[in-house]
Steps between C-alpha positions, in 0.01 A plus 500: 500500500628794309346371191161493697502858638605592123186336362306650779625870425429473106143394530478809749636695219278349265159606722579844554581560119168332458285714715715814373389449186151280486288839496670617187369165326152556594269762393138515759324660168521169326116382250462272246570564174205572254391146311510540074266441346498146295252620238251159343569206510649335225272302232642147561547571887113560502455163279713328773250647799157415295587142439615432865197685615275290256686148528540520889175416622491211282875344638433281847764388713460115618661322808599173518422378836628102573346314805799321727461330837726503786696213547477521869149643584342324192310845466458615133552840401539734205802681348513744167698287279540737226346759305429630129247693267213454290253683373125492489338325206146546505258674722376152662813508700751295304902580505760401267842433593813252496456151586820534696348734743239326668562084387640471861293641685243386710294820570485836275449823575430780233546875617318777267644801418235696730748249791166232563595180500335184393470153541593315119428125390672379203329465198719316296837489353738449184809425664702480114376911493591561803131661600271476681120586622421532867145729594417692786144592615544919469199707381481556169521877571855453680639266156614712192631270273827579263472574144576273277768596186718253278827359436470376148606865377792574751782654383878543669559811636129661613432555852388328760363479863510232800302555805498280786631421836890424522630412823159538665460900401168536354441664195820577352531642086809428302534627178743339209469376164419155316886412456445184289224276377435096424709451797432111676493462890421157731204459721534330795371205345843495251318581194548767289303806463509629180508889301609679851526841564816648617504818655761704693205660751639415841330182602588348840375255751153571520439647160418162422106470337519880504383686125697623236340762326572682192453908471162491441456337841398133377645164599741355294662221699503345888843532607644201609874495557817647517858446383690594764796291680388719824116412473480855488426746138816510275312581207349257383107409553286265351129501462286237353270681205167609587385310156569185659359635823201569337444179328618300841301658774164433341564157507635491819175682593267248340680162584735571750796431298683560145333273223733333270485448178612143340463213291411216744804265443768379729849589390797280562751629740839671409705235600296223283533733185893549525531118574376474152664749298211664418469919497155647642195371707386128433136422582500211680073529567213636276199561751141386361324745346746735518555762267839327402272198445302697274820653288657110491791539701653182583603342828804281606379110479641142553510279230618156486823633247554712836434843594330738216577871593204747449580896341736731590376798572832746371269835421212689588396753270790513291700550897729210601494287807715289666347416809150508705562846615565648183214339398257631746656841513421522100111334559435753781575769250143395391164482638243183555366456158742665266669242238883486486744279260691173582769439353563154580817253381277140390647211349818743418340732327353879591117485518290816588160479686280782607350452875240688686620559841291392807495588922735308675457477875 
């Protein structure tokens, strides 16, 4: 009890020293203090406001929006599912982005920078880029579409810019720098993209589809994914290069999908091949008429001796392969119509035969 009425008396203490001496630590003729002046901006601080001011009516942010019914009502209804970026391609209303970001979905919905949103039907897809084309029915007047640069002449170290939407806040700029190049991601598909740009620009869940531009304001890749244990930025960014954006999306635009180019023959599997002992792609099929028809390549047959194995694909331009994906991966570094070089393993020697590569479906 003591104890209590000794508590009781210090914090009496403690108030009346308060109030003795609160007025001495105020002062009634208290103003703000004048602001200084910051002078111009800096050169590469006003670069950093013109491209965001340029690119940002061109970057869209795109909801995912999956129907589900209730399992007790029956009654269907609609929840976001997820979101991303994209940008606008053209002024009839078409948007790039990821393939990730809307192949779920069963509705989209496409918000403009001036906050409008849209109704969007895909267009078509290449799931092995990762991209994708959906189009909304906006005025032409409300669509600016981005500007266009290139990735062939990147170099480590210059600067670069992401805009888009991570975790649902619209119209957000990071800045950073192209940190490596030639880098190799997988779609969701399993294959490998190829020559990707790596970037330390903050990019997090819903960057995804959003630009990367260069200084000059241009696009120079999509970005597509992160490295990050966390699923949030650590650093490292990766955007697929707006040269194979630009040679993608206009087929997607015209067909609906990513044309492939080939040599219309059926490969035997990976399995067969190690079975027996042999080191690259065996074609077990020559299509007729095919362009590998027309160059002589030879198919797998059965004889009465027993089976007579057909060539072994082993290069492509000088480039070895060992199985069907390295094969395609070096053929789609070529378009419908270009020629490329076999080198084939026939009746145990090295042959070489020039092909003219044709659309696959």
């Amino acid at each position: 009890m003591k104890t209590l009425y000794l508590i009781v008396f210090a914090c009496v203490i403690g108030w009346l020293f308060f109030q003795t001496f609160q007025p001495a630590l105020l002062d009634p003729k208290a103003v703000s203090r004048p602001v200084e002046a910051r002078g111009d901006l800096a050169s590469d601080e006003k670069n950093t406001i013109d491209i965001f001011r340029n690119a940002a009516p061109s970057v869209v942010y795109i909801t995912s929006i999956a129907v589900r019914r209730n399992l007790f009502s029956l009654n269907v209804y609609e929840i976001p599912q997820g979101t991303g970026s994209g940008f606008i391609w053209d002024k009839q209303g078409r948007v790039v982005t990821n393939y990730h970001v809307i192949s779920d979905a069963s509705r989209l919905e496409v918000t403009l920078a001036d906050r409008s949103s849209w109704k969007a039907v895909l267009v078509g897809a290449a799931p092995d880029r990762d991209l994708a084309v959906v189009q909304i029915s906006a005025p032409a007047d409300k669509l600016r579409p981005i500007v266009l640069g290139e990735s062939k002449d990147l170099l480590v170290g210059q600067k670069v810019f992401a805009i888009g939407n991570p975790f649902g806040l619209d119209q957000t700029l990071t800045t950073g720098i192209v940190s490596a190049l030639g880098r190799e991601i997988t779609a969701v598909t399993g294959r490998t993209i190829h020559d990707v740009i790596q970037t330390d620009a903050a990019i997090n869940p819903g960057n995804s589809g959003g630009p990367l531009l260069d200084s000059a304001g241009r696009l120079i890749g999509v970005n597509t994914a992160i490295y990050s244990p966390s699923g949030a930025s650590s650093g490292i960014g990766f955007a697929v290069p707006v040269g194979e954006v630009n040679r993608v999306v206009p087929q997607i635009i015209s067909k609906g999908k990513l044309i492939r180019p080939g040599l219309g023959i059926t490969l035997a599997n990976r399995r067969l091949t190690e079975e027996l002992g042999l080191e690259g792609v065996m074609v077990l099929q020559v299509q007729p008429g095919s362009s590998a028809e027309k160059a002589g390549l030879r198919g797998t047959t059965q004889a009465r001796e027993g089976l007579v194995l057909g060539d072994v694909i082993v290069a492509v331009n000088g480039k070895e392969v060992k199985d069907y994906d390295s094969l395609r991966d070096e053929l789609e570094r070529h378009e419908v119509g270009e020629s490329v070089t076999l080198s084939l393993m026939r009746d145990a020697s090295t042959v070489e035969v020039g092909v003219a590569l044709e659309a696959m479906n």
